[in-house]
C-alpha positions in Angstrom: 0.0 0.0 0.0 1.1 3.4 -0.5 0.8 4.8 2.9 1.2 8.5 2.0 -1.8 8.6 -1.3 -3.9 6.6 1.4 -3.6 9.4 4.2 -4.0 12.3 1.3 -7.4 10.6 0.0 -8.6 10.3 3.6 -7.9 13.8 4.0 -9.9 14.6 0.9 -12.5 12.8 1.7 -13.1 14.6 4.9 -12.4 17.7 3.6 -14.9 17.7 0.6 -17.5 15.4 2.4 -17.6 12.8 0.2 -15.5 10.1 -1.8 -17.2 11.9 -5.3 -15.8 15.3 -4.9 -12.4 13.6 -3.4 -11.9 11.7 -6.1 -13.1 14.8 -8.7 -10.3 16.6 -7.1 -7.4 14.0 -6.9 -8.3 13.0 -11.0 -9.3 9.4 -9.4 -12.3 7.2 -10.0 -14.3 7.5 -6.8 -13.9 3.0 -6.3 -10.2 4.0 -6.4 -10.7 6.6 -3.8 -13.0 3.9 -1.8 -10.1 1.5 -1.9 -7.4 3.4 -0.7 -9.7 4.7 2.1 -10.1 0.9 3.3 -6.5 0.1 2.9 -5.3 2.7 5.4 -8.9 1.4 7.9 -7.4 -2.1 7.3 -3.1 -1.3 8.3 -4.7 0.6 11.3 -7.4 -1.8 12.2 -9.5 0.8 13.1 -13.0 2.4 11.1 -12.2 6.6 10.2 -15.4 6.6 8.2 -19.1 5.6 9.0 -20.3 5.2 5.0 -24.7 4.8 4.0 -26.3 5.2 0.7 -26.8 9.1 1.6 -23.6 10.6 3.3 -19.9 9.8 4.7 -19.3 10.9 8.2 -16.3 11.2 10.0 -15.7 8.5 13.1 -14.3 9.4 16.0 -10.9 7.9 15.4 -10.9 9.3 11.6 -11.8 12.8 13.3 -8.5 12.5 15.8 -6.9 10.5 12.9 -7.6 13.8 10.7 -6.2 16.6 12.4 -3.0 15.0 12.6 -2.7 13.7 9.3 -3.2 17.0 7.9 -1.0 18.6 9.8 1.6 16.2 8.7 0.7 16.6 5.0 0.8 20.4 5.2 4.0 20.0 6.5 5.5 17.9 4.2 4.3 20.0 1.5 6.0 23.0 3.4 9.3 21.2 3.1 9.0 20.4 -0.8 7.9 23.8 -1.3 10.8 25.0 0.8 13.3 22.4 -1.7 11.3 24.0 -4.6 12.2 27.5 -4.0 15.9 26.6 -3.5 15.6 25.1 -6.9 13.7 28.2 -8.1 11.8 25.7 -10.3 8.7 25.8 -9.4 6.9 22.6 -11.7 3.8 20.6 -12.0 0.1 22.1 -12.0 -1.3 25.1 -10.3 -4.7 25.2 -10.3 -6.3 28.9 -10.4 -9.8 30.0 -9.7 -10.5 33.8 -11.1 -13.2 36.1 -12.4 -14.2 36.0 -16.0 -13.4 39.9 -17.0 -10.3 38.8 -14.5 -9.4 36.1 -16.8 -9.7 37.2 -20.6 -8.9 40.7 -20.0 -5.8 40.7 -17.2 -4.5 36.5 -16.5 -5.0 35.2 -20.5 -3.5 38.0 -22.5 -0.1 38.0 -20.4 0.1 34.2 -19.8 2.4 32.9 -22.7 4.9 35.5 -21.3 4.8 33.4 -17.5 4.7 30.1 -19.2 7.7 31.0 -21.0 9.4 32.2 -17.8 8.2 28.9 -16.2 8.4 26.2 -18.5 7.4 23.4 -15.8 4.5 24.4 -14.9 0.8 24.2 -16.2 -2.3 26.5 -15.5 -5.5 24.7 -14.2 -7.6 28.0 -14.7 -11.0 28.0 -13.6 -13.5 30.7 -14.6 -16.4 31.5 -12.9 -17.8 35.1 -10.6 -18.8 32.7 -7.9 -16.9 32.8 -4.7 -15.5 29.0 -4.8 -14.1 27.0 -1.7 -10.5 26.8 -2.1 -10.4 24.0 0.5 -13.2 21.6 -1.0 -12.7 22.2 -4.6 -8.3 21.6 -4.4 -7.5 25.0 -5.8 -4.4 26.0 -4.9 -5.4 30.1 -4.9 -7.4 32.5 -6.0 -7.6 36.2 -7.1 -10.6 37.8 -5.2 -12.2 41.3 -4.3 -12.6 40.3 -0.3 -10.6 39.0 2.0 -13.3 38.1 4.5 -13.0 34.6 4.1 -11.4 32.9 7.5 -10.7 29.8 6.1 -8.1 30.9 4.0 -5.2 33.2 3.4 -5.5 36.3 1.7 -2.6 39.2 0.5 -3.5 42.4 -1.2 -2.0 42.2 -5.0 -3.5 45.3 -6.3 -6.6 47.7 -7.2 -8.6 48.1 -10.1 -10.5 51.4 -10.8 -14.4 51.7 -11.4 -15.6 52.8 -14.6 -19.1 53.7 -15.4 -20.4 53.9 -19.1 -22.8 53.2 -21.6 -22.8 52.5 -25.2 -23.5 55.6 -28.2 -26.7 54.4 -28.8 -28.0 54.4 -25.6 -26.8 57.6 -24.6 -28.7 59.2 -28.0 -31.8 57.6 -26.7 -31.6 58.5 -23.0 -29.4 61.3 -22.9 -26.3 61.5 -20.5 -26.6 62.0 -16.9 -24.8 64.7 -15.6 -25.2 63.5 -11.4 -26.1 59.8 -10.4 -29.2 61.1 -9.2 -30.4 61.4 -12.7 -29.8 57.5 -13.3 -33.2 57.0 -11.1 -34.6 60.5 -11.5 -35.0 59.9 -15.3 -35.5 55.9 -14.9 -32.8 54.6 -16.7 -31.8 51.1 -17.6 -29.2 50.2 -15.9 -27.6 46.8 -16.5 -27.6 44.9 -12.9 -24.9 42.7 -11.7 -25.7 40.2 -9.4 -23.7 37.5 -7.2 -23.8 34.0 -8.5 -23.1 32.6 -4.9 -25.6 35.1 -3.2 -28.3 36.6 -5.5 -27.6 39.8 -4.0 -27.3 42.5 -6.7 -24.5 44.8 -7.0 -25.0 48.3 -5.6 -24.2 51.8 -7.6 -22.1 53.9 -5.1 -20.4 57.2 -6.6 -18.1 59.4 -5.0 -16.9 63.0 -5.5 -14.3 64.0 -2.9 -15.7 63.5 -0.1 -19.3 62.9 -1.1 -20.9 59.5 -1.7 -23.9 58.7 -2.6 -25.3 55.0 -3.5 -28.3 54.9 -5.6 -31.4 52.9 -3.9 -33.8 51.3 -6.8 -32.6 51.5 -10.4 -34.3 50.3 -13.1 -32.7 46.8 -13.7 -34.2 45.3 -17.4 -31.5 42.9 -17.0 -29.2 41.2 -14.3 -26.4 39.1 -15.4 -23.8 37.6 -12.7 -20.9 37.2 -15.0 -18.7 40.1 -15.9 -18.3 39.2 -19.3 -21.6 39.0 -19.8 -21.9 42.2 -17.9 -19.8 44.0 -20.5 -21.8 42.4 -23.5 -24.9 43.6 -22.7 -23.4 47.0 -22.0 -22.2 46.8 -26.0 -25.8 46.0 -27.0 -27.3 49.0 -25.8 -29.2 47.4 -22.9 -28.1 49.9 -20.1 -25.6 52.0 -18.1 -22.7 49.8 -16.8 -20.8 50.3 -13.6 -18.1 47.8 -14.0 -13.9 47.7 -13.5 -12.2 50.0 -16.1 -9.5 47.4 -17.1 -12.6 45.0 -18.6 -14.1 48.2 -20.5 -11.3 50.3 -21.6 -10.6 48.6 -24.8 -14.5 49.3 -26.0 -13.9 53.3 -24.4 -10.7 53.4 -26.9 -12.8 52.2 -30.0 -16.0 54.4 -29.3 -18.0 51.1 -28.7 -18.5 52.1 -25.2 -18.6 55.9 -23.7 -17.4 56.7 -20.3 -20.0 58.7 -17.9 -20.1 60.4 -14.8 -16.1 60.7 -14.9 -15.8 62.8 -11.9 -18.1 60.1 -9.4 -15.7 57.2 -9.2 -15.7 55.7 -6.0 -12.3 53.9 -4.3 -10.6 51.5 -6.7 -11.8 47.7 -5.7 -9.1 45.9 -3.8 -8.0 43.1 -5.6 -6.6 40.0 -3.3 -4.6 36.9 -3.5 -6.4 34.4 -1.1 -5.1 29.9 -0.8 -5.4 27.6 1.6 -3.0 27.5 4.6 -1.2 24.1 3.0 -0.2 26.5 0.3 1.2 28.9 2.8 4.6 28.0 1.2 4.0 27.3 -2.1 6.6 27.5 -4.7 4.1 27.7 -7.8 1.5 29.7 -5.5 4.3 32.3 -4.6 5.7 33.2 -7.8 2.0 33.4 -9.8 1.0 35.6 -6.9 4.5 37.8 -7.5 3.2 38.0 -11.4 -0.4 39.0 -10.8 0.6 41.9 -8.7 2.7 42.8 -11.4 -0.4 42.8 -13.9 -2.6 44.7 -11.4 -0.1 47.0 -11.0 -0.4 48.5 -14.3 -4.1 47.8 -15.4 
Protein backbone atom coordinates (compact mmCIF):
# COMPACT_ATOMS: atom_id res chain seq x y z
CA UNK A 1 0.00 0.00 0.00
CA UNK A 2 1.12 3.43 -0.51
CA UNK A 3 0.79 4.81 2.89
CA UNK A 4 1.15 8.53 1.98
CA UNK A 5 -1.78 8.55 -1.29
CA UNK A 6 -3.94 6.63 1.38
CA UNK A 7 -3.58 9.38 4.19
CA UNK A 8 -3.95 12.31 1.31
CA UNK A 9 -7.38 10.61 0.05
CA UNK A 10 -8.61 10.26 3.55
CA UNK A 11 -7.91 13.81 3.98
CA UNK A 12 -9.88 14.65 0.93
CA UNK A 13 -12.49 12.81 1.71
CA UNK A 14 -13.06 14.58 4.86
CA UNK A 15 -12.36 17.68 3.57
CA UNK A 16 -14.91 17.65 0.64
CA UNK A 17 -17.47 15.40 2.42
CA UNK A 18 -17.60 12.77 0.18
CA UNK A 19 -15.47 10.10 -1.82
CA UNK A 20 -17.24 11.85 -5.29
CA UNK A 21 -15.80 15.33 -4.94
CA UNK A 22 -12.38 13.63 -3.42
CA UNK A 23 -11.89 11.66 -6.10
CA UNK A 24 -13.06 14.76 -8.72
CA UNK A 25 -10.33 16.60 -7.09
CA UNK A 26 -7.42 14.03 -6.86
CA UNK A 27 -8.26 12.97 -10.99
CA UNK A 28 -9.34 9.41 -9.43
CA UNK A 29 -12.31 7.21 -10.03
CA UNK A 30 -14.31 7.48 -6.79
CA UNK A 31 -13.90 3.02 -6.30
CA UNK A 32 -10.25 4.05 -6.38
CA UNK A 33 -10.72 6.55 -3.81
CA UNK A 34 -12.97 3.90 -1.80
CA UNK A 35 -10.05 1.50 -1.91
CA UNK A 36 -7.41 3.43 -0.70
CA UNK A 37 -9.71 4.69 2.09
CA UNK A 38 -10.07 0.91 3.31
CA UNK A 39 -6.49 0.07 2.87
CA UNK A 40 -5.31 2.68 5.36
CA UNK A 41 -8.92 1.43 7.89
CA UNK A 42 -7.39 -2.08 7.28
CA UNK A 43 -3.11 -1.27 8.26
CA UNK A 44 -4.68 0.57 11.26
CA UNK A 45 -7.44 -1.76 12.17
CA UNK A 46 -9.47 0.78 13.07
CA UNK A 47 -12.99 2.40 11.13
CA UNK A 48 -12.24 6.56 10.20
CA UNK A 49 -15.40 6.64 8.16
CA UNK A 50 -19.09 5.56 8.96
CA UNK A 51 -20.33 5.16 5.03
CA UNK A 52 -24.71 4.77 4.03
CA UNK A 53 -26.28 5.25 0.74
CA UNK A 54 -26.81 9.11 1.59
CA UNK A 55 -23.61 10.59 3.26
CA UNK A 56 -19.94 9.77 4.68
CA UNK A 57 -19.32 10.94 8.20
CA UNK A 58 -16.35 11.19 10.00
CA UNK A 59 -15.66 8.50 13.07
CA UNK A 60 -14.30 9.44 16.04
CA UNK A 61 -10.94 7.88 15.44
CA UNK A 62 -10.91 9.28 11.61
CA UNK A 63 -11.77 12.79 13.29
CA UNK A 64 -8.54 12.53 15.77
CA UNK A 65 -6.85 10.50 12.90
CA UNK A 66 -7.60 13.79 10.74
CA UNK A 67 -6.18 16.65 12.43
CA UNK A 68 -3.00 15.00 12.65
CA UNK A 69 -2.75 13.69 9.29
CA UNK A 70 -3.18 17.01 7.93
CA UNK A 71 -1.03 18.57 9.84
CA UNK A 72 1.63 16.15 8.73
CA UNK A 73 0.72 16.57 5.04
CA UNK A 74 0.79 20.36 5.17
CA UNK A 75 4.05 20.00 6.53
CA UNK A 76 5.50 17.87 4.22
CA UNK A 77 4.26 20.01 1.45
CA UNK A 78 6.01 22.95 3.36
CA UNK A 79 9.26 21.17 3.10
CA UNK A 80 8.96 20.35 -0.78
CA UNK A 81 7.86 23.80 -1.29
CA UNK A 82 10.85 25.04 0.82
CA UNK A 83 13.29 22.39 -1.66
CA UNK A 84 11.29 24.03 -4.55
CA UNK A 85 12.24 27.49 -4.02
CA UNK A 86 15.90 26.57 -3.51
CA UNK A 87 15.58 25.12 -6.92
CA UNK A 88 13.75 28.20 -8.08
CA UNK A 89 11.79 25.74 -10.31
CA UNK A 90 8.74 25.78 -9.39
CA UNK A 91 6.89 22.60 -11.69
CA UNK A 92 3.84 20.63 -12.03
CA UNK A 93 0.10 22.07 -12.05
CA UNK A 94 -1.27 25.11 -10.29
CA UNK A 95 -4.66 25.25 -10.32
CA UNK A 96 -6.32 28.87 -10.41
CA UNK A 97 -9.78 29.98 -9.75
CA UNK A 98 -10.50 33.84 -11.13
CA UNK A 99 -13.25 36.14 -12.41
CA UNK A 100 -14.21 36.01 -15.97
CA UNK A 101 -13.37 39.89 -17.00
CA UNK A 102 -10.26 38.79 -14.51
CA UNK A 103 -9.44 36.08 -16.85
CA UNK A 104 -9.72 37.20 -20.65
CA UNK A 105 -8.90 40.67 -20.01
CA UNK A 106 -5.76 40.69 -17.19
CA UNK A 107 -4.55 36.52 -16.53
CA UNK A 108 -4.95 35.24 -20.48
CA UNK A 109 -3.46 38.01 -22.52
CA UNK A 110 -0.05 38.00 -20.42
CA UNK A 111 0.14 34.15 -19.80
CA UNK A 112 2.42 32.93 -22.74
CA UNK A 113 4.90 35.51 -21.27
CA UNK A 114 4.76 33.42 -17.49
CA UNK A 115 4.65 30.06 -19.20
CA UNK A 116 7.73 30.95 -21.03
CA UNK A 117 9.36 32.24 -17.84
CA UNK A 118 8.23 28.87 -16.15
CA UNK A 119 8.40 26.22 -18.48
CA UNK A 120 7.41 23.41 -15.80
CA UNK A 121 4.51 24.44 -14.87
CA UNK A 122 0.81 24.22 -16.16
CA UNK A 123 -2.31 26.50 -15.51
CA UNK A 124 -5.51 24.74 -14.24
CA UNK A 125 -7.64 27.97 -14.72
CA UNK A 126 -11.05 28.04 -13.63
CA UNK A 127 -13.47 30.73 -14.58
CA UNK A 128 -16.37 31.47 -12.89
CA UNK A 129 -17.79 35.05 -10.57
CA UNK A 130 -18.82 32.70 -7.88
CA UNK A 131 -16.89 32.85 -4.73
CA UNK A 132 -15.47 28.96 -4.79
CA UNK A 133 -14.07 26.96 -1.68
CA UNK A 134 -10.52 26.83 -2.13
CA UNK A 135 -10.35 23.97 0.48
CA UNK A 136 -13.24 21.58 -1.00
CA UNK A 137 -12.72 22.21 -4.56
CA UNK A 138 -8.27 21.63 -4.38
CA UNK A 139 -7.51 24.98 -5.84
CA UNK A 140 -4.39 26.04 -4.94
CA UNK A 141 -5.38 30.08 -4.90
CA UNK A 142 -7.38 32.48 -6.00
CA UNK A 143 -7.65 36.19 -7.11
CA UNK A 144 -10.63 37.78 -5.18
CA UNK A 145 -12.19 41.29 -4.28
CA UNK A 146 -12.58 40.28 -0.30
CA UNK A 147 -10.63 39.03 1.97
CA UNK A 148 -13.25 38.12 4.53
CA UNK A 149 -12.96 34.63 4.08
CA UNK A 150 -11.36 32.90 7.46
CA UNK A 151 -10.68 29.80 6.11
CA UNK A 152 -8.06 30.88 4.04
CA UNK A 153 -5.15 33.18 3.43
CA UNK A 154 -5.49 36.26 1.70
CA UNK A 155 -2.62 39.19 0.54
CA UNK A 156 -3.50 42.42 -1.16
CA UNK A 157 -2.05 42.16 -4.99
CA UNK A 158 -3.54 45.33 -6.33
CA UNK A 159 -6.58 47.69 -7.22
CA UNK A 160 -8.57 48.15 -10.11
CA UNK A 161 -10.47 51.43 -10.81
CA UNK A 162 -14.43 51.69 -11.39
CA UNK A 163 -15.62 52.84 -14.57
CA UNK A 164 -19.13 53.66 -15.43
CA UNK A 165 -20.39 53.91 -19.09
CA UNK A 166 -22.84 53.20 -21.65
CA UNK A 167 -22.78 52.46 -25.16
CA UNK A 168 -23.52 55.64 -28.24
CA UNK A 169 -26.73 54.35 -28.80
CA UNK A 170 -27.95 54.40 -25.64
CA UNK A 171 -26.81 57.56 -24.55
CA UNK A 172 -28.71 59.20 -27.97
CA UNK A 173 -31.83 57.60 -26.65
CA UNK A 174 -31.55 58.48 -23.05
CA UNK A 175 -29.40 61.33 -22.85
CA UNK A 176 -26.27 61.47 -20.48
CA UNK A 177 -26.57 62.04 -16.88
CA UNK A 178 -24.76 64.71 -15.56
CA UNK A 179 -25.15 63.52 -11.41
CA UNK A 180 -26.08 59.83 -10.40
CA UNK A 181 -29.19 61.05 -9.23
CA UNK A 182 -30.42 61.42 -12.73
CA UNK A 183 -29.78 57.53 -13.31
CA UNK A 184 -33.21 57.00 -11.06
CA UNK A 185 -34.63 60.46 -11.45
CA UNK A 186 -34.98 59.91 -15.28
CA UNK A 187 -35.47 55.91 -14.89
CA UNK A 188 -32.76 54.64 -16.72
CA UNK A 189 -31.80 51.07 -17.64
CA UNK A 190 -29.20 50.22 -15.91
CA UNK A 191 -27.65 46.84 -16.54
CA UNK A 192 -27.61 44.91 -12.87
CA UNK A 193 -24.86 42.74 -11.72
CA UNK A 194 -25.73 40.24 -9.40
CA UNK A 195 -23.71 37.51 -7.22
CA UNK A 196 -23.83 34.01 -8.50
CA UNK A 197 -23.15 32.57 -4.87
CA UNK A 198 -25.55 35.11 -3.17
CA UNK A 199 -28.30 36.60 -5.51
CA UNK A 200 -27.64 39.85 -3.97
CA UNK A 201 -27.29 42.46 -6.67
CA UNK A 202 -24.46 44.85 -7.02
CA UNK A 203 -25.02 48.31 -5.60
CA UNK A 204 -24.19 51.76 -7.57
CA UNK A 205 -22.13 53.87 -5.10
CA UNK A 206 -20.41 57.17 -6.58
CA UNK A 207 -18.15 59.37 -5.00
CA UNK A 208 -16.87 63.05 -5.51
CA UNK A 209 -14.26 64.00 -2.93
CA UNK A 210 -15.73 63.48 -0.13
CA UNK A 211 -19.30 62.93 -1.11
CA UNK A 212 -20.92 59.49 -1.70
CA UNK A 213 -23.87 58.71 -2.56
CA UNK A 214 -25.26 55.00 -3.48
CA UNK A 215 -28.34 54.87 -5.61
CA UNK A 216 -31.45 52.86 -3.89
CA UNK A 217 -33.81 51.34 -6.80
CA UNK A 218 -32.64 51.49 -10.42
CA UNK A 219 -34.35 50.26 -13.14
CA UNK A 220 -32.72 46.83 -13.74
CA UNK A 221 -34.21 45.32 -17.44
CA UNK A 222 -31.48 42.90 -17.04
CA UNK A 223 -29.17 41.19 -14.30
CA UNK A 224 -26.44 39.10 -15.39
CA UNK A 225 -23.82 37.58 -12.73
CA UNK A 226 -20.86 37.22 -15.05
CA UNK A 227 -18.70 40.10 -15.86
CA UNK A 228 -18.30 39.25 -19.34
CA UNK A 229 -21.57 39.00 -19.76
CA UNK A 230 -21.87 42.25 -17.93
CA UNK A 231 -19.84 43.95 -20.53
CA UNK A 232 -21.78 42.38 -23.54
CA UNK A 233 -24.90 43.60 -22.65
CA UNK A 234 -23.40 47.01 -21.96
CA UNK A 235 -22.16 46.81 -25.96
CA UNK A 236 -25.84 46.00 -27.03
CA UNK A 237 -27.26 49.04 -25.79
CA UNK A 238 -29.15 47.42 -22.94
CA UNK A 239 -28.05 49.86 -20.06
CA UNK A 240 -25.57 52.00 -18.09
CA UNK A 241 -22.66 49.78 -16.78
CA UNK A 242 -20.75 50.25 -13.64
CA UNK A 243 -18.06 47.76 -14.00
CA UNK A 244 -13.91 47.71 -13.50
CA UNK A 245 -12.18 49.98 -16.06
CA UNK A 246 -9.54 47.36 -17.12
CA UNK A 247 -12.58 44.97 -18.62
CA UNK A 248 -14.14 48.22 -20.52
CA UNK A 249 -11.29 50.33 -21.65
CA UNK A 250 -10.63 48.61 -24.84
CA UNK A 251 -14.46 49.32 -25.98
CA UNK A 252 -13.93 53.33 -24.38
CA UNK A 253 -10.69 53.42 -26.89
CA UNK A 254 -12.83 52.19 -30.03
CA UNK A 255 -16.00 54.35 -29.27
CA UNK A 256 -17.98 51.08 -28.72
CA UNK A 257 -18.52 52.11 -25.18
CA UNK A 258 -18.57 55.87 -23.74
CA UNK A 259 -17.42 56.74 -20.34
CA UNK A 260 -19.99 58.66 -17.94
CA UNK A 261 -20.14 60.37 -14.81
CA UNK A 262 -16.15 60.70 -14.86
CA UNK A 263 -15.81 62.75 -11.94
CA UNK A 264 -18.14 60.11 -9.44
CA UNK A 265 -15.71 57.15 -9.21
CA UNK A 266 -15.70 55.68 -5.98
CA UNK A 267 -12.33 53.94 -4.25
CA UNK A 268 -10.64 51.50 -6.67
CA UNK A 269 -11.76 47.72 -5.67
CA UNK A 270 -9.09 45.92 -3.77
CA UNK A 271 -8.02 43.07 -5.62
CA UNK A 272 -6.57 40.00 -3.29
CA UNK A 273 -4.63 36.86 -3.47
CA UNK A 274 -6.44 34.41 -1.12
CA UNK A 275 -5.14 29.86 -0.82
CA UNK A 276 -5.41 27.62 1.64
CA UNK A 277 -2.96 27.55 4.64
CA UNK A 278 -1.23 24.11 2.99
CA UNK A 279 -0.21 26.50 0.33
CA UNK A 280 1.23 28.88 2.76
CA UNK A 281 4.62 28.02 1.20
CA UNK A 282 4.05 27.27 -2.11
CA UNK A 283 6.62 27.53 -4.71
CA UNK A 284 4.15 27.74 -7.77
CA UNK A 285 1.52 29.69 -5.47
CA UNK A 286 4.26 32.34 -4.64
CA UNK A 287 5.68 33.17 -7.77
CA UNK A 288 1.99 33.43 -9.79
CA UNK A 289 0.99 35.63 -6.91
CA UNK A 290 4.47 37.84 -7.45
CA UNK A 291 3.23 38.04 -11.39
CA UNK A 292 -0.43 38.97 -10.78
CA UNK A 293 0.63 41.91 -8.70
CA UNK A 294 2.74 42.82 -11.36
CA UNK A 295 -0.45 42.84 -13.88
CA UNK A 296 -2.58 44.73 -11.43
CA UNK A 297 -0.06 46.99 -11.05
CA UNK A 298 -0.37 48.53 -14.30
CA UNK A 299 -4.11 47.77 -15.39
Amino acid sequence: MDHLQAIRVFVRVVETGGFGRAALSLNMPNATASKWVKSLEAHLGVKLLERNTRRVSVTTNGAAYYERARQLLSELDDLEATLGREQASPRGELRVDVGGSTASCILIPSLPAFLARYPTMRIHLSVTDRTVDLVAENIDCAIRSTSNDPDVITHLIGTAAWTTCASPAYLAKYGRPKHPQEIVDKDMPVVGYFSASTGMTQPLTFRRGEETITLGRVRNDILVSESNAHHAAALAGLGIVHTMDFMVRPSIEQKKLVPILAQWRPDPLEVYIAYPPSRRYSTKVRVFADWAATLFASA
